[in-house]
C-alpha positions as CSV (number, residue, x, y, z in Angstrom):
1,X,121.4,127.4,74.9
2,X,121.0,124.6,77.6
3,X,119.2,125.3,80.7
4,X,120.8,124.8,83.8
5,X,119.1,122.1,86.3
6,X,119.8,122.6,89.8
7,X,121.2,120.0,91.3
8,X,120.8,118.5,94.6
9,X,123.0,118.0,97.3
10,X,123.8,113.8,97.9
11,X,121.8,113.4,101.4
12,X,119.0,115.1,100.3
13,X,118.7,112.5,97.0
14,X,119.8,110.0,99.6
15,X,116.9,110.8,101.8
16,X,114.6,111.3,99.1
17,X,115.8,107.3,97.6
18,X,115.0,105.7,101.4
19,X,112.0,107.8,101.9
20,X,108.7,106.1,103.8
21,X,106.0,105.0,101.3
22,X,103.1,106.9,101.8
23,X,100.8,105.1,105.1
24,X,98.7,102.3,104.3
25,X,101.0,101.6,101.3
26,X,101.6,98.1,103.2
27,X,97.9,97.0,103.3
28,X,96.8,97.8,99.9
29,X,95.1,94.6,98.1
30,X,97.0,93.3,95.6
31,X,96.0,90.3,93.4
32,X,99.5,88.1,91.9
33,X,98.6,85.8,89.0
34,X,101.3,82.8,87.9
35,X,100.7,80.2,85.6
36,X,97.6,78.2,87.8
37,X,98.0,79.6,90.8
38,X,96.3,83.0,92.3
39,X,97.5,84.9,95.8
40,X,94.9,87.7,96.7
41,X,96.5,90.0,99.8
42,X,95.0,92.1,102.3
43,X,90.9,91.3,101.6
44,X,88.9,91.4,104.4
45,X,86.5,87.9,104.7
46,X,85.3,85.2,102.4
47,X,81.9,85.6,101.3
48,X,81.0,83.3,98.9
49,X,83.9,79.9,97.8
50,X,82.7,76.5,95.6
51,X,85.1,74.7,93.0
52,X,83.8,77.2,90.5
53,X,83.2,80.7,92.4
54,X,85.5,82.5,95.1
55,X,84.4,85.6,96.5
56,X,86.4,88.0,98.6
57,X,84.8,91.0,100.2
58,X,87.9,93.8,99.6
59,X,88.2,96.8,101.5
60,X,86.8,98.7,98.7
61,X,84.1,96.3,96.9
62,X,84.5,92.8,96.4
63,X,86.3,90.3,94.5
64,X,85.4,87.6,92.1
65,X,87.4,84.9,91.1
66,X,85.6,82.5,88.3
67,X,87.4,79.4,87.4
68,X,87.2,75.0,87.4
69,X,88.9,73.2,90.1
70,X,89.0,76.2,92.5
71,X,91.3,75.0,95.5
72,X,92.3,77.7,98.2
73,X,95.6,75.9,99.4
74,X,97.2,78.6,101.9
75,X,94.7,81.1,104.0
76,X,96.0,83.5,106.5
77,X,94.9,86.3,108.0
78,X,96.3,88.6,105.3
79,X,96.7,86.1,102.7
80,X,94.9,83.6,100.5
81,X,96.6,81.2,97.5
82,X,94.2,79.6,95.4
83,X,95.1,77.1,92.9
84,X,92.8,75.9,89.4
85,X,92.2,77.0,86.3
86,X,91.1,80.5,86.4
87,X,88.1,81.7,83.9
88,X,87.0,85.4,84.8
89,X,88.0,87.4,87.7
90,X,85.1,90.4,88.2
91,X,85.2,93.5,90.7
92,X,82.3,95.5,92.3
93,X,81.9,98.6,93.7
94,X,80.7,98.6,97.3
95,X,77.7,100.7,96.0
96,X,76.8,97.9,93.5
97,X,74.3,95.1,94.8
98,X,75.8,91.5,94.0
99,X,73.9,89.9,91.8
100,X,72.5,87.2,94.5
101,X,71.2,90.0,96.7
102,X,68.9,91.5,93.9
């Protein structure tokens, strides 16, 4: 025999659609990757940048981006767009030492 599912009324799946994301949602980092061009969001500083080595302190660790030709073409306060050919990217925990401070 089929169960019976409960349905519910249509403003409460309305209201449930439209809902708020959870806060912070809107400042989470997020890394997009297309074809040679890279746009990291919501990092905090630069820490390290050379043709071949970009390095973004996160709010959670940092950031590594390894590549040739490494050109950062857009930087705003919440945004950065780098252009090259990308190699490696690596991420560390904020407990691990980078390898530079060892």
């Amino acid at each position: 025999m089929w169960a019976k599912h409960k349905t519910q009324p249509p403003h409460r799946w309305l209201a449930a659609l439209f809902r708020q994301p959870p806060k912070g949602f809107y400042r989470t980092p997020a890394v997009y990757l297309s074809g040679g061009q890279m746009e990291v969001e919501h990092f905090r500083c630069i820490l390290t940048y050379s043709p071949d080595c970009l390095c973004l302190q996160m709010p959670h660790g940092r950031f590594t981006v390894h590549g040739d030709e490494l050109k950062i073409i857009t930087l705003t306060a919440t945004r950065l767009t780098l252009r090259g050919r990308f190699l490696r990217t690596d991420f560390a925990d904020e407990q691990e030492v980078p390898p530079w401070n060892r």
